[in-house]
N, C-alpha and C positions, 0 to 999 in steps of 0.2 A: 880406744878412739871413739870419741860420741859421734853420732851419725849426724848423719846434714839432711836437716829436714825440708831442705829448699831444692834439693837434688835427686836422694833417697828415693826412691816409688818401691811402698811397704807392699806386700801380696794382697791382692785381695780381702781375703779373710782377716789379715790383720784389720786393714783399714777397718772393715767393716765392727770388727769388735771395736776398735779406739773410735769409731761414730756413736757403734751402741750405751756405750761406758758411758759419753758424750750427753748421750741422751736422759741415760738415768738418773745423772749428777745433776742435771739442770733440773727434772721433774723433783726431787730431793727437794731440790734448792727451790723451788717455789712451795712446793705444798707437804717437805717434811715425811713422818712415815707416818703417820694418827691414819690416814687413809687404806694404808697396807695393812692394817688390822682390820680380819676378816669378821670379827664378832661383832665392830661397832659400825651399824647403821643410822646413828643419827643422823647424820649429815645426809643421808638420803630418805630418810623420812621424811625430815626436817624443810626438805629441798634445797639444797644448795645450788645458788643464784636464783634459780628458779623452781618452779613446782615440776619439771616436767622429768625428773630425775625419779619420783613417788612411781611413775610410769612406768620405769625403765626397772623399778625393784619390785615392784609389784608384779610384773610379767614374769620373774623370777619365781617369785613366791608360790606363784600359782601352779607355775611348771613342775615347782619342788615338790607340791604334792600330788601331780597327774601319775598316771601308768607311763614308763615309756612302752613307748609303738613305734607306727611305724606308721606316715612321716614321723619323722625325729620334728621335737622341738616344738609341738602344740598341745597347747594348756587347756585341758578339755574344760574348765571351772568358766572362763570367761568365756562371754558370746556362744554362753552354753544355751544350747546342748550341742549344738556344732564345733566350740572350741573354734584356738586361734594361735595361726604361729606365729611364736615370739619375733617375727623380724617387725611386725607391726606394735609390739609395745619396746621396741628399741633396748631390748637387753638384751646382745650380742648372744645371739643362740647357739654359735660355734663354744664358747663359755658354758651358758646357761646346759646345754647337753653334758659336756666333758663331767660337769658336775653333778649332773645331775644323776651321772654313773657312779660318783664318787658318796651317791647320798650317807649312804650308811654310816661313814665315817665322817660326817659333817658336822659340827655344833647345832644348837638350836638356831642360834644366829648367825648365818654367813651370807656375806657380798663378797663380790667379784670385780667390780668396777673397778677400784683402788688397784687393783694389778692389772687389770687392763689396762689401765689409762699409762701406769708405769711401762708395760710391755709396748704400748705407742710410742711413747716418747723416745724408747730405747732402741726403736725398729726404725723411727724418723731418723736419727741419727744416723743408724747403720747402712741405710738406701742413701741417704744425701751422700756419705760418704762413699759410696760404692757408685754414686751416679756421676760423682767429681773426680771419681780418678780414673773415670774414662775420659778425659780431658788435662789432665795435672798428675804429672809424677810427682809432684811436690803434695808432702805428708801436712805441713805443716798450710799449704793453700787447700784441701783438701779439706782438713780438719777445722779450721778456720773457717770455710765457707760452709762447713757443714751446721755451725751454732745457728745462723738464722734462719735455716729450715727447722729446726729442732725446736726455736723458740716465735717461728711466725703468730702473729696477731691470729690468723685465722687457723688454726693450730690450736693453740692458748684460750681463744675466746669458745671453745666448742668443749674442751676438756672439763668433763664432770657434767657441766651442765645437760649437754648431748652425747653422753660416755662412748657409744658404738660411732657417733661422727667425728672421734680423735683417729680415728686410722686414716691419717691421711698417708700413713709410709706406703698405701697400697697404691696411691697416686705416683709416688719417686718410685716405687717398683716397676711399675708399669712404663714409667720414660725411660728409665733404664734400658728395661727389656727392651723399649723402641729406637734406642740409640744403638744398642749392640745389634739388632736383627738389622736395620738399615744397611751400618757399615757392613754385615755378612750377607747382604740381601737375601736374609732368611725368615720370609712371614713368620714361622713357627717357632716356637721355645716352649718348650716346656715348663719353665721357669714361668714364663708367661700366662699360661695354662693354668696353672695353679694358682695366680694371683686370682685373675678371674672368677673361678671356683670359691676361691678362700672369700672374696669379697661379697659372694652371695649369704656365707656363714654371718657376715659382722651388719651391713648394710646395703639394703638395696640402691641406693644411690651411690653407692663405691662402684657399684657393677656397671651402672650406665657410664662411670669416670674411665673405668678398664677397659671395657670394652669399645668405649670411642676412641681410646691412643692404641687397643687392639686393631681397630681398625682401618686407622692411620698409619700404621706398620706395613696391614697389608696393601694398602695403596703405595706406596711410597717403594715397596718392594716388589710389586706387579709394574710400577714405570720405568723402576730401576733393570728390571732383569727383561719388560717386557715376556712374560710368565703368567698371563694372571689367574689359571688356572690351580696353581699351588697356595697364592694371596688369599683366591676366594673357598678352597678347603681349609686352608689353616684360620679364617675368619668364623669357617662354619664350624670346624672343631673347639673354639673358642664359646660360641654362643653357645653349642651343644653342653659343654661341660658346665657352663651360667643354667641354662635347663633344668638338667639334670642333679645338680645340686640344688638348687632349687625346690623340684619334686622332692627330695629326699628329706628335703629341712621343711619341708609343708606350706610355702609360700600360697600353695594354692588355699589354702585353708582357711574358710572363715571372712575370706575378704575381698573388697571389689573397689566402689569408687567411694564409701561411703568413711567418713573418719572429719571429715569440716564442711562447712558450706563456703569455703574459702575458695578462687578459682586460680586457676596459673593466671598470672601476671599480680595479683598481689604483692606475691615474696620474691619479688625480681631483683635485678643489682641498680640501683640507682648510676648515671651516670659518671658522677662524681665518684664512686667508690675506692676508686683507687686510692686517694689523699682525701677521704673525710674518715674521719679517727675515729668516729662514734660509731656503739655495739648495742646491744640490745641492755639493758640494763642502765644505761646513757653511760657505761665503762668508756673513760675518755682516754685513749690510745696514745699519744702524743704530747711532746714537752712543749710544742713548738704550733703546730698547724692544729687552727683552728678548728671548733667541730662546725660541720657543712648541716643545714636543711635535710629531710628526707621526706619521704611521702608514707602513707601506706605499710605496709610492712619491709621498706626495703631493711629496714633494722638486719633483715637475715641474711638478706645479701649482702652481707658487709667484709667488706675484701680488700682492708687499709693493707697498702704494698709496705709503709712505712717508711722514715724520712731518710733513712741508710740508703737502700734501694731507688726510692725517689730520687735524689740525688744524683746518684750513682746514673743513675740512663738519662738527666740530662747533661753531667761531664762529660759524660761518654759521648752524646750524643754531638755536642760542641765538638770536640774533640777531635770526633772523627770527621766531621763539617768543614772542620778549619783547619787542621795537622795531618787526617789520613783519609784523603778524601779516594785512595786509591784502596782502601777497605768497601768504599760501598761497588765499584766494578764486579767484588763477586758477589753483590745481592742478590741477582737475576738468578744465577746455575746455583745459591743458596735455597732460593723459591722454587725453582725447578724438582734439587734434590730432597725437598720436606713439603710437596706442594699437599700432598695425607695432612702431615701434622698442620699445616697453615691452614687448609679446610678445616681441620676438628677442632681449631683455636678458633675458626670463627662462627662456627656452628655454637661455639659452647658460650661462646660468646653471646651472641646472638639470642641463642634460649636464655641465658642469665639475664639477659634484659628485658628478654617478652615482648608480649605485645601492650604492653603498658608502658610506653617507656618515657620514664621517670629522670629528670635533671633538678639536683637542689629539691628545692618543697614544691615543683610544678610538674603535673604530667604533659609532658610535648607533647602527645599525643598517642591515639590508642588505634590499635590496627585491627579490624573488626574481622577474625578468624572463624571459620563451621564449628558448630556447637560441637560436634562429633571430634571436631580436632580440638577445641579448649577441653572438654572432656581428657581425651588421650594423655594432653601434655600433663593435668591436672595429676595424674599419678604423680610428676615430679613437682607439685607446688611448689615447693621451696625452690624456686629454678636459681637463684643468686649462686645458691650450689655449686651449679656446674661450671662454674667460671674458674673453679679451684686449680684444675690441671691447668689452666691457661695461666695463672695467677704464680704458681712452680715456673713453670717455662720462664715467665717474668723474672723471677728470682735466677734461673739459672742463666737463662741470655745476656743477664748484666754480667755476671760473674766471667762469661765467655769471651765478653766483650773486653774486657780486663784481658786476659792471658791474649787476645788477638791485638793489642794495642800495646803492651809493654812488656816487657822482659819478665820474667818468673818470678827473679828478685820485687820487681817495682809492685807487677802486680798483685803479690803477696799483701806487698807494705800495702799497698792499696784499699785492697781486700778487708786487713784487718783493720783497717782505719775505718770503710764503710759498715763494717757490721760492729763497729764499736760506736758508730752515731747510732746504729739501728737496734741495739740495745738499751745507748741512753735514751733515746725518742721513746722508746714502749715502756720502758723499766716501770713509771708508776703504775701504769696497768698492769704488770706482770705482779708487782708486788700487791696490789690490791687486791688479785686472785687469788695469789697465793696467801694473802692475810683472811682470807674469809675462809679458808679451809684451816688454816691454822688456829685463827683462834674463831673457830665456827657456834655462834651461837643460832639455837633454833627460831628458824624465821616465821614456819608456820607451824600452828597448832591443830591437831585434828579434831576436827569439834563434833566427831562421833565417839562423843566418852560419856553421855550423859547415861542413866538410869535406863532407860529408854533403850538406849542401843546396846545395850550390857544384859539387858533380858530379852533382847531379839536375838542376838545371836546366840543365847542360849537353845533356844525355840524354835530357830528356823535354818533350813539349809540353803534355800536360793533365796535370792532378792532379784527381783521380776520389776523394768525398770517400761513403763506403758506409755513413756512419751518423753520426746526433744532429750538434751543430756543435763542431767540431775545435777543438782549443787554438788560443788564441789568432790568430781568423779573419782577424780585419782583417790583422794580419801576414802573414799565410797569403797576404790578397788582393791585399799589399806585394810580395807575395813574386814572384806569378803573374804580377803588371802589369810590375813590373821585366825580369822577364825574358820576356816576351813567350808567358807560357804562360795555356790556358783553364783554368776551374776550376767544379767545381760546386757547389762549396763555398756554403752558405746566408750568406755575411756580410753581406748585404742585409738592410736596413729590411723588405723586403716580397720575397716569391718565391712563386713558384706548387710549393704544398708536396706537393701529390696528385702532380704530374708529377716534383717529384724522389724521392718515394719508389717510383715506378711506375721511373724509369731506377738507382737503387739496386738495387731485387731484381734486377732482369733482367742489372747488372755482378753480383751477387752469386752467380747461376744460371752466368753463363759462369764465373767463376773456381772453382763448383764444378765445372765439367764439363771442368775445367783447361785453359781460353784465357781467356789472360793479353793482355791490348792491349799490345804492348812499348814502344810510347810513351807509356800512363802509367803514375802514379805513383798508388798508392793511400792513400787514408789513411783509418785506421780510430777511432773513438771509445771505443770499449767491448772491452775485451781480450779478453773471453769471444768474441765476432765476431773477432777478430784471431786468436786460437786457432785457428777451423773454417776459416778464409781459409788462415792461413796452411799447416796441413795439408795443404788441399785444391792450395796453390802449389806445393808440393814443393821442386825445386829448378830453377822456372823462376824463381823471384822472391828476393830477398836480402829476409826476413823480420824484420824488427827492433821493439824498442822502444828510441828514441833519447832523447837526455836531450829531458828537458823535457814525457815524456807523450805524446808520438808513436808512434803503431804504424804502419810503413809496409809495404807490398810494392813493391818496387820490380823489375818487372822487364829478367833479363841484365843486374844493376849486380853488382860486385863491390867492395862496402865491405870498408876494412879498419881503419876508425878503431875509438877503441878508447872511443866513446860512447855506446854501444848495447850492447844486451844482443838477441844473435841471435838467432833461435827456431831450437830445436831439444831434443832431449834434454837437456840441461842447461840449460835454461831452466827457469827457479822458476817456481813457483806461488805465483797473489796472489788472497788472499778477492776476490772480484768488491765492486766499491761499488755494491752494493745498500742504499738506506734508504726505508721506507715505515713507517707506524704499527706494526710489528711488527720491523722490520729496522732497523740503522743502522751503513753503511759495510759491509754484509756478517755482521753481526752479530745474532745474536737475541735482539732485548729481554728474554723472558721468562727466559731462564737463565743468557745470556752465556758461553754454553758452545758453542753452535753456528753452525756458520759457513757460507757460501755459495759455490758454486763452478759456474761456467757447467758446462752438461753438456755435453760434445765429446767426439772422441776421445782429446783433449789430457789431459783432467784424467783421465777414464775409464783412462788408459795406468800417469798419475802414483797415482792411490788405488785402484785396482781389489788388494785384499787387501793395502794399506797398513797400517803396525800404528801409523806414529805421523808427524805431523809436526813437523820440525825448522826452528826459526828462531833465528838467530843462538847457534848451537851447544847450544839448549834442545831438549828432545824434550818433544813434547804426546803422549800416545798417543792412539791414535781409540778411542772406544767403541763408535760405530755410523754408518753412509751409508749413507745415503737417498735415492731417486730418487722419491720418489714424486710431488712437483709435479714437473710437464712442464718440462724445458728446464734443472732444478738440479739439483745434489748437496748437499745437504746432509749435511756432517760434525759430529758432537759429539765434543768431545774433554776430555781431564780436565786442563781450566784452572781457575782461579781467575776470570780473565775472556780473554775471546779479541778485547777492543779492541786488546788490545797487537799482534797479529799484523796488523792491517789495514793496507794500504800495506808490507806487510816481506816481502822473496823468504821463498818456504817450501819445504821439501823434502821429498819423501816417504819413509819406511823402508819397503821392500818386503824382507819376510826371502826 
């Protein structure tokens, strides 16, 4: 007799396997197995969708050749000589260790992402499924409701590109647990405990997601039982265990507030987000609703509910308005019994929107918070983020609303009708993911192959990085890992920025006091610093600017490629790219006539009773140079506008 999947309530653990199955088939089904081949990383060299993927393999790399120690999971090579642990270059360090035990028996080439992101998808399943049949003995509404957690937009839109931000099943774990501890009024699980813990391994921003629906547990279970003495130990056992994993995985290591000049409220959730369908890549979500305006970076806050769901809560909401209007009577002792979870939904709320808060392409307006407190929040920049557990809850309250409004049967039929619009609504985005992993062509080239960097890294062990962050870093960090060199280069999410500016001046002090570390390799940002360096190097160091924007000192090399432009006396001069409310690229808004040039001896040598400069066979003459702000020359000269001269060698006329 075949079972009745509308009736049936499968155990537990089944369910949970026929979610995980669930899971795997769909990841299959979008992105195939080419990615479960641990040998090929092109596709993460390459960056797939984006570059920030180089990031995530690169911190890898680096780990693959440290010592293990103890913290676990810091790559002594980067943001050397203090090193940095991997939760800041976002390759899942619960992984990158496991592996990193397993070194010996590893290929030359191995990733880990591809199974990661597969072990997501199969674990999203298995939590949605395990979170629905504390609500539905029916297999088949269970299962059913479980595809579009498994296939949500913001799910999907994070997978590969953000590989350690596809754990969202630590979020459906964690409501779980806060579903079954309420009904038991029991702050504590263990089960819970462990999420916690585990999400410290994968992402720190998993942690702040756990432990605010940990939180929410224990309030809800402290008004429930009136107890709150047990609330407030099982809250602290929860952080304690977030801690202590933590310590152990080396969070503290290497980092503080330094990783962007970006501040919280940036990367907020725009208002609109719920129904605007556009992701960072302008990947357009939807068959149907149009894509919406955004500002600033709400791109990352992006948290399309999608038009299954959409739907679904205003039926529902009609519905109950007009047909069961004796459903909203237990709203109050609803609010009463989740008054935790209805705080942590508005709190999380609340932060995803910031104090910038953003509707369509305008900011409403901005809430001017203590520098000490944008700071704080600033650890969680990307706040869009945290709207993720509120964003589930969304997904499961409709679903609830379903089984509280119709029979099993109906809302079955229901059910599968609205996640079969909420499949067709996303399918071309799902597919368009899934095709660029499929048939992946490489999108970026690393343009440290020339001659030049093929006898550097023969030559040198560190690369010593004396200002701002360097062309194209991640590369840089490709570059270092490859070849088994350190670097201190900020390409990291997150670095301790007070300690690299403090080991900057003091390399910047020895090369003025001319000792040069012969084994490394310098790289400079700002050519005006490249100018007093290389001065100051003489001819201990082979002085270059090489294609691509590179200012190096390299010392005891003798390049003789013909990609670089050497320093020395015949080295041009270029308007410094200075732009602030007055300047742009070097240039002076108010007359367009005058132009900026680092003060050094360099430029000092070049205009010091200069009568005119020449760019591209044109002569400007000077009218007059000025030293009078600290650290510039400022020239005017008789142009018509002096943009044209920005980015173009210049020459000086010394009669």
């Amino acid at each position: 007799m075949r079972p009745n999947l509308l009736n049936n309530s499968w155990p537990a653990r089944r369910l949970f396997a026929a979610g995980f199955l669930l899971g795997v088939l769909a990841f299959l089904a979008l992105y195939g197995f080419a990615p479960l081949n641990v040998t090929w990383d092109g596709w993460l060299r390459g960056g797939y969708v984006e570059k920030d993927c180089l990031q995530h393999y690169a911190g890898w790399l680096f780990y693959r050749q440290s010592e293990l120690g103890f913290p676990l999971c810091v790559a002594t090579n980067i943001n050397w000589p203090q090193g940095l642990s991997l939760s800041y270059t976002d390759s899942i360090p619960l992984f990158a260790f496991l592996f990193r035990l397993a070194e010996p028996l590893l290929p030359a080439t191995f990733q880990y992402f591809g199974w990661f992101t597969l072990l997501c998808f199969g674990l999203q399943g298995g939590f949605a499924a395990l979170l629905l049949s504390l609500f539905s003995g029916s297999a088949l509404f269970v299962l059913g409701g479980s595809v579009p957690f498994i296939l949500s937009p913001i799910l999907v839109e994070r997978a590969f590109r953000h590989a350690s931000l596809a754990a969202h099943f630590l979020i459906l774990w964690a409501i779980y647990a806060y579903v079954r501890g309420v009904r038991q009024g029991k702050p504590f699980c263990w089960g819970l405990l462990a999420c916690n813990a585990l999400s410290v391994t994968i992402h720190p921003y998993f942690t702040a997601l756990t432990l605010a629906l940990s939180g929410a547990l224990a309030l809800d279970c402290a008004l429930k039982t009136r107890r709150p003495l047990p609330s407030l130990f099982s809250f602290a056992g929860y952080g304690a265990a977030c801690a202590l994993t933590a310590f152990a995985f080396g969070l503290a290591t290497g980092s503080s507030s330094g990783g962007s000049e970006v501040e919280y409220g940036y990367f907020s959730m725009n208002l609109n987000a719920l129904w605007n369908p556009i992701s960072r890549w302008n990947t357009h979500w939807s068959r149907l609703l149009p894509v919406q305006n955004q500002t600033g970076g709400n791109y990352d806050g992006f948290n399309y509910l999608g038009l299954g769901f959409l739907a679904g809560w205003v039926l529902l909401a009609l519905f109950v308005a007009l047909r069961r209007r004796a459903l909203l009577k237990g709203l109050p002792g609803l609010v009463v019994r989740h008054a935790g979870l209805l705080a942590m939904c508005l709190c999380c709320t609340a932060f995803a929107v910031s104090n910038v808060v953003t509707a369509n392409g305008a900011t409403l307006f901005r809430l001017e918070l203590p520098h000490a407190l944008v700071r704080l929040c600033t650890v969680f920049r990307s706040s869009g983020r945290m709207f993720w557990p509120v964003y589930y809850l969304l997904f499961l309250g409709c679903l609830l609303l379903l089984l509280r409004c119709f029979s099993m049967r109906r809302a079955t039929v229901l059910l599968l009708v609205l996640a079969a619009v909420q499949l067709w609504d996303i399918s071309p985005a799902l597919a368009e993911r899934g095709a660029e992993m499929r048939h992946y062509q490489t999108e970026y080239q690393n343009p440290l192959t020339s001659d030049f960097w093929q006898q550097a890294a023969q030559r040198y062990n560190h690369i010593l990085s004396l200002d701002g962050l360097q062309e194209e870093p991640l590369f840089l960090a490709l570059y270092a890992a490859d070849n088994g060199m350190t670097t201190n280069d900020p390409f990291a999410a997150r670095y301790d920025e007070a300690s690299l500016e403090e080991q900057r001046e003091a390399l910047k002090e020895e090369i003025l006091a001319g000792q040069l570390r012969l084994g490394s390799l310098y790289l400079i940002q700002e050519e005006g610093l490249f100018w007093e360096m290389a001065e100051a190097a003489g001819d201990q160091a082979y002085c270059a600017r090489l294609e691509g924007g590179w200012f190096v000192l390299a010392p005891g090399m003798e390049y003789k490629g013909t990609d670089a432009q050497v320093y020395g006396e015949n080295y041009p001069l270029h308007i410094s790219d200075y732009s602030d409310d007055n300047w742009l690229h070097g240039v002076l808004l108010w007359d367009h006539k005058t132009v900026a040039f680092h003060d050094c001896a360099f430029t000092r040598r070049k205009l010091t009773g200069a009568s005119a400069l020449v760019c591209e066979g044109q002569e400007y003459p000077i009218l007059e140079i000025s030293d009078k702000d600290e650290g510039w020359l400022m020239v005017t000269l008789e142009i018509e506008d002096a943009s044209l001269l920005a980015g173009k060698d210049l020459e000086s006329i010394i009669p």
